[in-house]
N, C-alpha and C positions, 0 to 999 in steps of 0.2 A: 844284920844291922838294918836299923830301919831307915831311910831319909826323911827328909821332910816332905816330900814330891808324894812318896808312897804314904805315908800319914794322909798324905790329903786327900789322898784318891783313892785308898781303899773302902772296902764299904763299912755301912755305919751300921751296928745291930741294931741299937735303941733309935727307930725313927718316929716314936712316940712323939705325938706334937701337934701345933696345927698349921695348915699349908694353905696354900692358895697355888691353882692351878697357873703356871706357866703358858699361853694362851704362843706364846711363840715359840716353842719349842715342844708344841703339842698338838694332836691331831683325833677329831673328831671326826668318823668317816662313816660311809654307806654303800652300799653296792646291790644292787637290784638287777633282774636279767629284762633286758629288753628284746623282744620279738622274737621272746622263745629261746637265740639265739646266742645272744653275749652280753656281756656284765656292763656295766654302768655304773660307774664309781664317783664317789662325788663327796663334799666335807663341807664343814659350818664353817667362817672363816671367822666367825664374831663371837667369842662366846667367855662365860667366866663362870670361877668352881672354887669350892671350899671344901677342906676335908681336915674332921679330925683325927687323928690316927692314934689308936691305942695300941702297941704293941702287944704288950701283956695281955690286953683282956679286949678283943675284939669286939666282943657286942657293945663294947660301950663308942666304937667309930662313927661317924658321920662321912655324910657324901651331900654334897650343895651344885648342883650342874645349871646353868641359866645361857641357854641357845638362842640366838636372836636366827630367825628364820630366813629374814629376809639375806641373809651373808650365804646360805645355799650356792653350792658351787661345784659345775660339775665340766664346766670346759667349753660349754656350749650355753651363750646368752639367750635363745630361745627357749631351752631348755629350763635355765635357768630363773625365767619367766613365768614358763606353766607351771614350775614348783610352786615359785610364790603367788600363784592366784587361787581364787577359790577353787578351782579341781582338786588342789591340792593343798596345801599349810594355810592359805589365805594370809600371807601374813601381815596384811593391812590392819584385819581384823585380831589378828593374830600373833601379834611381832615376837614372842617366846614362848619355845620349848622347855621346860623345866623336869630336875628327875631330884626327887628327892630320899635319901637311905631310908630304908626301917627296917634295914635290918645288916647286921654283918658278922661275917664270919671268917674265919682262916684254917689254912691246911699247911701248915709248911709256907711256901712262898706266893700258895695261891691263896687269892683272897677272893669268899662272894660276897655281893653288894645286891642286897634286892632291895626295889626301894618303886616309887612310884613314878614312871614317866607319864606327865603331861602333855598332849600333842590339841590341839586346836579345842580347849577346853575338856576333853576325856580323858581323865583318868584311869592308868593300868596298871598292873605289880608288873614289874621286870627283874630280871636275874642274873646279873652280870658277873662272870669269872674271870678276874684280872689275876696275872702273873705278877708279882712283883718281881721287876727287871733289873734293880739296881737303886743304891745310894751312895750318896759322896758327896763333898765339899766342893764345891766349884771355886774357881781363881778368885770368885770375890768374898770367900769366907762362908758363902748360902747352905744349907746344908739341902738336898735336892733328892728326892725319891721319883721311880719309874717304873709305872704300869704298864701293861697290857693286854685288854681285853676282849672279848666280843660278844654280842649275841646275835641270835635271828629272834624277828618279829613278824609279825603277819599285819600288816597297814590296816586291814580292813577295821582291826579292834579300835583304830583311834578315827575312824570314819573317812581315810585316807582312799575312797573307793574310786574314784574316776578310772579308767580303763578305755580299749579300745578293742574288740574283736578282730584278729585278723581272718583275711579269705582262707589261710591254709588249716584254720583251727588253732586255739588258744588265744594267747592275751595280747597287748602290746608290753604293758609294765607287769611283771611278777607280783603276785599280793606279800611273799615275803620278803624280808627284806634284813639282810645283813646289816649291823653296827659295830663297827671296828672303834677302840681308840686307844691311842699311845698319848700318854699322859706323863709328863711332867712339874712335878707341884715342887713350889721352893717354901722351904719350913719361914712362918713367921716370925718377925726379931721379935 
C-alpha cells in the first residue's frame, strides 16, 4: 500500500519539462592545486540557469548557465580579490560567465551537456557528464530534479594565464582546473 508521504517522494520518471535552477540549494564549484601542494576550492555564489529537459528524446534539451563573477568565493577575501581583477575574470570588465548547450545527450541516468563556456569574452566547447541524482515533489507541490557533475578545464584556453613561478620549481596556481556542480532545478508551473 502506498501513502500519500511515499507518492510524494518517490521519484518522478517523466521529468520532461522546463526548470529553472535552484540557486539556493545548488552549488557551482572549482578546485585548483595551489603551490604544487593542495587544492583550493572555491564556488559562485551569484548565479542563474534554465534548462529544458526532454526525457524522451534528449537532443532536443537545453542548458542556459549565467555566473556573475564577481560572487567568486573561496574563504579568503584577498584571494577573492585577485580572482576578480584583471590577472584573472576581470570582473569589472567582465561581470558574467555564461555556458550555453549545443548539444545533449543521455545514457541511462547520465546525462552529457556540451555546450559553449564563455569566460572573459572566449569562447570554448565544454563537456560536461551529469549524474541524474534524483526527482520528487517537494512539501510545496514543486516537482524538483538533481544533477551531478564535473569536468576539468585548462584556464589557459579562456586566457585565464596570470601565474607565479615558484623557487623549488613549478607554478603557484595549476593551469587546470576542476568544475564541480550539484544542481538543483524546480520544474516551471
Amino acid at each position: 500500500m502506498t501513502t500519500d508521504f511515499d507518492a510524494a517522494t518517490s521519484a518522478i520518471t517523466d521529468i520532461t519539462g522546463d526548470y529553472t535552477i535552484d540557486p539556493s540549494h545548488s552549488r557551482l564549484g572549482f578546485t585548483a592545486r595551489h603551490a604544487m601542494v593542495t587544492k583550493v576550492r572555491g564556488h559562485f555564489a551569484d548565479f542563474s540557469g534554465t534548462a529544458h529537459i526532454d526525457a524522451t528524446t534528449p537532443s532536443a534539451s537545453t542548458v542556459s548557465l549565467v555566473i556573475k563573477t564577481a560572487s567568486v568565493s573561496t574563504g579568503s577575501a584577498d584571494r577573492d580579490g585577485h580572482l576578480t581583477s584583471g590577472d584573472f575574470f576581470g570582473a569589472e570588465e567582465n561581470p558574467e560567465i555564461t555556458f550555453t548547450s549545443t548539444d545533449v545527450s543521455r545514457d541511462g541516468d547520465d546525462w552529457s551537456i556540451t555546450g559553449d563556456l564563455v569566460i572573459k569574452g572566449t569562447s570554448k566547447p565544454v563537456t560536461i557528464v551529469f549524474e541524474q541524482t534524483g526527482s520528487a515533489r517537494d512539501p510545496f507541490g514543486n516537482l524538483r530534479v538533481g544533477f551531478e557533475g564535473e569536468t576539468t578545464i585548462n584556464r589557459k584556453d579562456w586566457d585565464l594565464t596570470w601565474n607565479a613561478a615558484l623557487e623549488t620549481g613549478g607554478v603557484l596556481v595549476s593551469e587546470k582546473i576542476k568544475l564541480d556542480f550539484d544542481v538543483s532545478a524546480i520544474q516551471n508551473a
